[in-house]
C-alpha positions in Angstrom: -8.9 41.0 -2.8 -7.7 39.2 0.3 -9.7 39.1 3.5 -7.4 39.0 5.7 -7.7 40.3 9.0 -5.4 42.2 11.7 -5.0 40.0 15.0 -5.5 41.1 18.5 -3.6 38.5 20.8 -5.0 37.1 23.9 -2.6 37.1 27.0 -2.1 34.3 29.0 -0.1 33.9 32.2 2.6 31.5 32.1 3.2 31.0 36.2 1.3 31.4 39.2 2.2 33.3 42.5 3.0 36.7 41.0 1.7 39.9 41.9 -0.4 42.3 39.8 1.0 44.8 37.5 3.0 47.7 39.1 1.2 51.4 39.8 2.9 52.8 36.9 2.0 54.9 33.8 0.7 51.6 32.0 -1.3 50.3 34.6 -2.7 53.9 34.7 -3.3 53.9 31.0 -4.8 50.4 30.9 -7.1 50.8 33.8 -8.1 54.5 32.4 -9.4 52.7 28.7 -9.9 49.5 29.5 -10.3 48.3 33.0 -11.3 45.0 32.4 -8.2 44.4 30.6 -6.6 40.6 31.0 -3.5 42.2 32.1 -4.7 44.5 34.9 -6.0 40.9 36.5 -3.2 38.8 36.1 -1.3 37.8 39.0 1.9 36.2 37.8 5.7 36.8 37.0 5.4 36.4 33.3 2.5 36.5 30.9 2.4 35.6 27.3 1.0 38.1 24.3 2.0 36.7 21.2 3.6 33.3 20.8 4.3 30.6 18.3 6.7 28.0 20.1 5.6 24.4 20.8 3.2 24.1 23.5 3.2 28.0 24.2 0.6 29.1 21.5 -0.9 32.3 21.6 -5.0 32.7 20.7 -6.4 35.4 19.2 -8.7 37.4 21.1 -10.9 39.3 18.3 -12.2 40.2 14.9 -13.3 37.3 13.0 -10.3 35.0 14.1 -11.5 35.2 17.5 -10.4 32.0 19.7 -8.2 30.6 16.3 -4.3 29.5 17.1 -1.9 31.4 16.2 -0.3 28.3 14.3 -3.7 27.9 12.4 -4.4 31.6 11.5 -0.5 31.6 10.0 -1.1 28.5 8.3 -4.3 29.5 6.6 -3.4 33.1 6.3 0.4 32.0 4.4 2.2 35.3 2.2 -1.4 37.2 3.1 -0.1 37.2 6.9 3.6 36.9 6.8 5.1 38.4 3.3 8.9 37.8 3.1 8.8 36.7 7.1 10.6 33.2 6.6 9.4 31.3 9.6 11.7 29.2 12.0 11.3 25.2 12.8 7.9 26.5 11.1 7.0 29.0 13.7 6.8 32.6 13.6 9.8 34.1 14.6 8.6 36.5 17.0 7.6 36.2 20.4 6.8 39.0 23.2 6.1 38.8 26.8 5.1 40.9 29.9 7.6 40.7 32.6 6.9 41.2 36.1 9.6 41.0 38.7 7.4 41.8 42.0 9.5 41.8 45.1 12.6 39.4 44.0 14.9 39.4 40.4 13.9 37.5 37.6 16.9 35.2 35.6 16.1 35.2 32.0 17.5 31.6 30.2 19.4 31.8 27.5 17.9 31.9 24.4 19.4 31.2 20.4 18.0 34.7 19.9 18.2 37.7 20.2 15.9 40.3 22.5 15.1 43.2 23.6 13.5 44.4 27.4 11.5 47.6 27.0 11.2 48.8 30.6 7.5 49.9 31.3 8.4 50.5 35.4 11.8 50.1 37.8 12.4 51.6 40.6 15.1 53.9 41.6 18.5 52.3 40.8 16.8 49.1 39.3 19.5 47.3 37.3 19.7 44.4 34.4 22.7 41.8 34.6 23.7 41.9 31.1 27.1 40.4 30.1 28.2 39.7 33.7 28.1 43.8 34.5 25.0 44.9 36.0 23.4 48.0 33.7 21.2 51.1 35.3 18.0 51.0 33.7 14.9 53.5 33.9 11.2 53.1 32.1 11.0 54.1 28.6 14.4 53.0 27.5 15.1 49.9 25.9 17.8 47.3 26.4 19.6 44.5 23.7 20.4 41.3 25.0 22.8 39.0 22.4 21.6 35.9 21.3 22.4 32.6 23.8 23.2 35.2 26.4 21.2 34.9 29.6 20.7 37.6 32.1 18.7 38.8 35.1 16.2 41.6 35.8 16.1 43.8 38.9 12.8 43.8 41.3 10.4 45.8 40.7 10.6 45.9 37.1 7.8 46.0 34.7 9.4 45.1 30.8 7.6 43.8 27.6 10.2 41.2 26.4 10.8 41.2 22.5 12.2 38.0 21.6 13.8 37.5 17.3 14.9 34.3 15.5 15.8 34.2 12.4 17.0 31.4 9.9 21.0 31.9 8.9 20.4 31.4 5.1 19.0 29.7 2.7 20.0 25.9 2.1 20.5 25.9 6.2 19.1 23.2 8.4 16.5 23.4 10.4 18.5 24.3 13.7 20.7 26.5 12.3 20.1 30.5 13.1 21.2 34.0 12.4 23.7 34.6 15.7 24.5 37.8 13.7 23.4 39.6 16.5 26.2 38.5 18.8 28.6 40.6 17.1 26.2 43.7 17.0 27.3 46.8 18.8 24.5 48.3 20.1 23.5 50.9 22.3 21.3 50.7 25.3 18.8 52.8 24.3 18.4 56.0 21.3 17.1 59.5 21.9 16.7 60.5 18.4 13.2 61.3 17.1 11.6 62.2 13.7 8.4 63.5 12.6 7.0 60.8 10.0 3.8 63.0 9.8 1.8 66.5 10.8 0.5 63.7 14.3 3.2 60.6 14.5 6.7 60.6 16.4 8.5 57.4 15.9 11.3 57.0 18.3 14.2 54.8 17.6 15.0 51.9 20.1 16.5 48.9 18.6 18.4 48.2 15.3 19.6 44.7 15.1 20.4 42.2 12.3 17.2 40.7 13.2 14.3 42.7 15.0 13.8 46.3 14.8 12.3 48.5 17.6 10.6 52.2 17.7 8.1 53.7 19.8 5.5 55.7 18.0 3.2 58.6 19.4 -0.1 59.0 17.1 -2.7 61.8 17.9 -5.7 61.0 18.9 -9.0 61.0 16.3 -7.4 60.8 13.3 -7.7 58.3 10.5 -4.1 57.4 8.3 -3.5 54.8 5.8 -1.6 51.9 7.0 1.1 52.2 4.8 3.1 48.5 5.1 4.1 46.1 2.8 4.9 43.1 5.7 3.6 42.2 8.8 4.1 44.9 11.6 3.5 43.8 15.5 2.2 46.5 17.7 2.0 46.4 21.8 -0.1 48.9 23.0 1.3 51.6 25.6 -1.7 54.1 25.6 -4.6 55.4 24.0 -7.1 53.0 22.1 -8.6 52.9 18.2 -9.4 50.3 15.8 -7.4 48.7 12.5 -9.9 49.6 9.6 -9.9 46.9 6.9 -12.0 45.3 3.6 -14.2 48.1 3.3 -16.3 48.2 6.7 -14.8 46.0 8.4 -12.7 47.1 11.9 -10.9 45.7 15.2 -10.4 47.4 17.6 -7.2 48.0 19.9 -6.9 49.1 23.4 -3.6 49.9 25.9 -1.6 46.1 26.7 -2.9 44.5 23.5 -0.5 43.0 20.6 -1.6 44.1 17.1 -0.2 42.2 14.4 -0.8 44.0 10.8 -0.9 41.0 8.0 1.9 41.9 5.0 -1.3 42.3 2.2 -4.1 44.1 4.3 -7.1 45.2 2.2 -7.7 48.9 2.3 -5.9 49.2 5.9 -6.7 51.9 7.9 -5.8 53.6 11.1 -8.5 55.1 13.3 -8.0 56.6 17.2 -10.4 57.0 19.6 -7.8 59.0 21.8 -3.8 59.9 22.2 -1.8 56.7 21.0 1.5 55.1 22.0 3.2 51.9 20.8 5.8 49.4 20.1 6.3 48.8 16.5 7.9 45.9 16.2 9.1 44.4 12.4 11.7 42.0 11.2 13.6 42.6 8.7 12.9 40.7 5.2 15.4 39.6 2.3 16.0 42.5 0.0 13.8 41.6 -3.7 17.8 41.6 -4.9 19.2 38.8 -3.0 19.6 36.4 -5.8 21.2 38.3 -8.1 24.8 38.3 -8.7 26.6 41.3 -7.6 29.1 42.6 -9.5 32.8 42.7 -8.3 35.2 45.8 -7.5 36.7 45.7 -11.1 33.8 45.6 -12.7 32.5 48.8 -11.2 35.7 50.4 -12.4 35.3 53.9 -14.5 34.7 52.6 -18.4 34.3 54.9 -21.5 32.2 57.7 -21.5 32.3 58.4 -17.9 33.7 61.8 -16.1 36.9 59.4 -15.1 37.7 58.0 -18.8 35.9 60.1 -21.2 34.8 59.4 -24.8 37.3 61.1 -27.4 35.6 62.8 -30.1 37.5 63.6 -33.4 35.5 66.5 -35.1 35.2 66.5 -39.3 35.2 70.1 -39.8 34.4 68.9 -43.5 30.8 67.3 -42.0 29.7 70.5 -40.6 26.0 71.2 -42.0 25.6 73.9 -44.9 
């Protein structure tokens, strides 16, 4: 049985002369649950919560990986941790960040990825420069930027930053990546809800080629199976519980933290201490059928002994049974 464990992330902030977070329903929530939170302290424009890039390596903050690399816990944890994740330049491909604008816009570089701002805060007629044309934006909706596309964020604006890479293919280099993305038609945002459960409402927010988005509403003290079968990344929007695992064993979660769940989690379950929201953030995997060949269209044509070329029968009425 594998003893692998979930991972709380440890912020860090990544520049100096910022201003705290925002009054806004996070801070609220954060302060309400945890007040002692690393967020509700910072002072700066961006801060780190989960990172695997050269020289920007995120540390994890609990359980019994507490103060471990990220680099080191992926290295030791391997398939256990990652499942069908294929990493990139042989670093997780996933990266998120707190942005926080204060009183002047932020420019966001451009990046061979694609990513997502989920707005947390903006102000009245806040905008993002996306593409050259600047878009409306209001909290809770979510926003696609193409890969190797820069843009800028209005003041005032409070957005976790989802950042995907992903290698193009098999037998690529080690610089090459999946710019699918830059051909995806998205949407700004998706209204459309379903009911996974009697207490969860997932919320769509993202489809790409390469990162997928949804917000999730769990009720509060209730225990649920974690049902995956590869690694899961939550950031935490409200409420608090704790990732039960191995038995015993538990970590909790409170509002602004980064959960990842490992691919092969023993016994995973979910327990909450009150009212939950979060990001759930995956990546999509290659499908178990990749490397099998796939027939072409005149092989699929109608053969014998189906509705569009039936079997003939020719009937012996000298066989029929006495």
């Amino acid at each position: 049985m594998s003893q692998i464990s979930p991972i709380i992330f440890k912020p860090a902030a990544d520049s100096d002369g910022g201003v705290p977070l925002p009054e806004c329903e996070f801070r609220r929530a954060c302060a309400a649950v945890n007040a002692e939170h690393p967020l509700l302290s910072a002072k700066c424009s961006v801060a780190t919560v989960v990172s695997d890039t050269e020289g920007d390596v995120s540390t994890i903050a609990g359980g019994p990986q507490q103060g471990v690399a990220f680099d080191r816990a992926i290295e030791a944890g391997g398939t256990d941790l990652l499942g069908r994740v294929e990493l990139v330049n042989q670093r997780f491909p996933l990266s998120v960040k707190l942005i926080n604008t204060g009183s002047s816009s932020v420019e966001i570089a451009s990046e061979k990825a694609e990513r997502a701002f989920y707005i947390l805060a903006a102000p009245t007629g806040a905008t993002l420069i996306r593409d050259g044309q600047a878009l409306s934006i209001r909290a809770n909706n979510a926003y696609f930027i193409r890969p190797g596309r820069p843009c800028e964020i209005d003041a005032g604006v409070l957005a976790v930053d989802v950042c995907a890479r992903r290698r193009a293919g098999r037998g690529a280099g080690a610089d090459a990546f999946d710019l699918s993305g830059d051909a995806f038609d998205y949407q700004p945002f998706e209204k459309r809800s379903h009911i996974t459960s009697l207490f969860t409402t997932v919320t769509r927010l993202i489809t790409s080629p390469n990162v997928q988005i949804e917000r999730v509403r769990f009720m509060g003290e209730l225990e649920q199976e974690i049902p995956y079968a590869e690694p899961v990344l939550w950031f935490v929007l409200k409420g608090s519980g704790a990732i039960l695992y191995d038995g015993k064993k538990s970590v909790p979660f409170t509002v602004g933290d980064a959960v990842l769940l490992p691919a092969n989690l023993a016994e995973g379950q979910l327990r909450t201490d009150f009212d939950c929201d979060w990001l759930e953030i995956t990546l999509p995997t290659a499908s178990d059928l990749a490397d099998f060949a796939r027939p072409d269209s005149a092989q699929l044509q109608a053969r014998d002994g189906t509705p569009a070329a039936p079997i003939g029968l020719n009937i012996d009425p000298s066989l029929r049974k006495k």
